[in-house]
C-alpha positions as CSV (number, residue, x, y, z in Angstrom):
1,X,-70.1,161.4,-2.9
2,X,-73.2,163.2,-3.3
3,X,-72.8,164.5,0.1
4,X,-68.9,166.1,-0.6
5,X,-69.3,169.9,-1.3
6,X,-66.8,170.9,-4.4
7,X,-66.1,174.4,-5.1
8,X,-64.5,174.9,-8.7
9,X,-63.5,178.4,-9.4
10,X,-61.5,180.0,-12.2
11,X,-57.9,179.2,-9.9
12,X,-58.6,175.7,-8.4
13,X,-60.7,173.1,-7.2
14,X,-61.5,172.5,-3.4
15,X,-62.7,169.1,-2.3
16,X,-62.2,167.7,1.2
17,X,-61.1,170.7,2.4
18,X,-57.8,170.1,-0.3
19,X,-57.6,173.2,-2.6
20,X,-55.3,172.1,-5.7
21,X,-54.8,174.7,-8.4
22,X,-55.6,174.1,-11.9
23,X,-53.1,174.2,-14.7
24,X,-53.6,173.1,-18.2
25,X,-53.1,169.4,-18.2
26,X,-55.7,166.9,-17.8
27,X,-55.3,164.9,-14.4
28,X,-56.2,161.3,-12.9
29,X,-55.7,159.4,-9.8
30,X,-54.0,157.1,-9.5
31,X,-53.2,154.2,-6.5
32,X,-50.1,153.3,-4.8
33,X,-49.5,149.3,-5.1
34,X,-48.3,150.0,-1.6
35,X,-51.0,149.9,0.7
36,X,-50.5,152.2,4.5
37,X,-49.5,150.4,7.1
38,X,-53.2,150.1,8.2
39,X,-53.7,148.3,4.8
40,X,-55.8,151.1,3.4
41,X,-55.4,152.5,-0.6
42,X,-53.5,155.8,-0.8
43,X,-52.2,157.4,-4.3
44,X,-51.6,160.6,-5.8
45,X,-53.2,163.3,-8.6
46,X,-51.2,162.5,-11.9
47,X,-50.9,165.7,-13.6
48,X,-51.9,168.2,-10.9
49,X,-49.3,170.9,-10.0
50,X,-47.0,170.0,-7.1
51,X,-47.4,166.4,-4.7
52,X,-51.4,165.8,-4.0
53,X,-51.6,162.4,-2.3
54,X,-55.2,160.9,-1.1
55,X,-55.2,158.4,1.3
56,X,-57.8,156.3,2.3
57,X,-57.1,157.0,5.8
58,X,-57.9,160.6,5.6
59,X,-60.7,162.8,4.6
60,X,-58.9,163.4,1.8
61,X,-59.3,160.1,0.5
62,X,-59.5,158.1,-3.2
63,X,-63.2,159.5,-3.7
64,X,-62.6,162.6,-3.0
65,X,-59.3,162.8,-5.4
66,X,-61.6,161.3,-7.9
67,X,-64.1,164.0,-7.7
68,X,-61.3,166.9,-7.6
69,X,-59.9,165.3,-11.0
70,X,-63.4,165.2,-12.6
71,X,-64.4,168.7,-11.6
72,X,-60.5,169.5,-12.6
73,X,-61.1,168.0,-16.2
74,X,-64.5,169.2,-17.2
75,X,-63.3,172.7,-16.4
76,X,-60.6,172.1,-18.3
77,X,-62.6,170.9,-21.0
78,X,-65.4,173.8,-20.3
79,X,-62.0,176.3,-21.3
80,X,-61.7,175.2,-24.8
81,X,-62.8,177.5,-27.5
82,X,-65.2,176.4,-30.0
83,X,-62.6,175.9,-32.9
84,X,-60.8,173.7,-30.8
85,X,-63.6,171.6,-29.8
86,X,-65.1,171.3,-33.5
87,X,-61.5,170.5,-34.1
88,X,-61.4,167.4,-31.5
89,X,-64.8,166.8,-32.2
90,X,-64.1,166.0,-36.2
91,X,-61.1,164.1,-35.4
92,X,-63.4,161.6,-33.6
93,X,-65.8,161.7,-36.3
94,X,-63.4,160.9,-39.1
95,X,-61.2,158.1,-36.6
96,X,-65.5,156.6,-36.2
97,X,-65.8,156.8,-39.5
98,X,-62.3,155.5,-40.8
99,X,-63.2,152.2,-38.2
100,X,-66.5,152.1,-39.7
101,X,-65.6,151.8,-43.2
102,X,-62.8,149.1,-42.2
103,X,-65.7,147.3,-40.1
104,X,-68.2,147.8,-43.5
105,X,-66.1,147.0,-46.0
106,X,-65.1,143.7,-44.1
107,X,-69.2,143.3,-43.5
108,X,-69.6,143.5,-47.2
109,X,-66.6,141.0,-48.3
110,X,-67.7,138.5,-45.8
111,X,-71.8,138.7,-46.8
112,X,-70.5,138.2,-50.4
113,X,-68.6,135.1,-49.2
114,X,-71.3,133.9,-47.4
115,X,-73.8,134.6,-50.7
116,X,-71.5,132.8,-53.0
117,X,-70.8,129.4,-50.2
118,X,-75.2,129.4,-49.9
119,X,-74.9,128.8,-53.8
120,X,-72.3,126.1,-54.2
121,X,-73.7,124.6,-51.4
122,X,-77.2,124.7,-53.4
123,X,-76.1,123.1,-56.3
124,X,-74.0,120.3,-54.5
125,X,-77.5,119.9,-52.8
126,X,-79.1,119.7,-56.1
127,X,-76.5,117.3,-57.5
128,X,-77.1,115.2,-54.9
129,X,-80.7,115.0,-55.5
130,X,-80.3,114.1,-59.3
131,X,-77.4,111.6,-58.0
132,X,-79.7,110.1,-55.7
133,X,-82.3,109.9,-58.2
């Protein structure tokens, strides 16, 4: 991939020789379940303005969509304002921390379950013992 020159400008990104413009909508590739008739993977950009099909066959092909629809989201991405990225970046924080205090609270139930099992088991030990005895 290394070796694939991409231009990103302001309008589009070129890879492959493909120019496809950007627009505001994050893209992916996506695969065909159909394969050519050579048996090779072809697909399309989901999200990307008008029909922009790879095809393994071509120079064009599923790497080089990839790298069009990374360049194609990290610009998009690079667009945002600040307040829009704290924005997204605190709904991630609280959704983290929401999961984290589900995954804590369950933590601390379970060690107290675990603490009060060690001491009944103790004392049946114990009773045992003076059973035994």
């Amino acid at each position: 991939m290394s070796n694939m020159p991409i231009t990103i400008t302001d309008e589009a990104v070129t890879v492959a020789g493909v120019t496809i413009p950007h627009n505001e909508r994050p893209w992916r590739s996506a695969t065909n379940r159909h394969t050519n008739t050579d048996g090779t993977s072809w697909g399309w950009i989901d999200g990307a303005t008008g029909h922009v099909c790879w095809s393994d066959n071509e120079r064009f092909n599923r790497a080089a969509a990839s790298a069009a629809v990374t360049a194609h989201n990290k610009w998009l991405e690079d667009c945002q304002p600040l307040p829009i990225k704290i924005i997204k970046a605190k709904q991630q924080y609280e959704q983290a921390l929401t999961t984290f205090n589900a995954i804590n609270s369950k933590h601390s139930h379970a060690l107290a379950d675990m603490n009060k099992a060690r001491l009944v088991l103790a004392a049946l030990r114990e009773q045992r013992k003076s059973e035994a005895a």
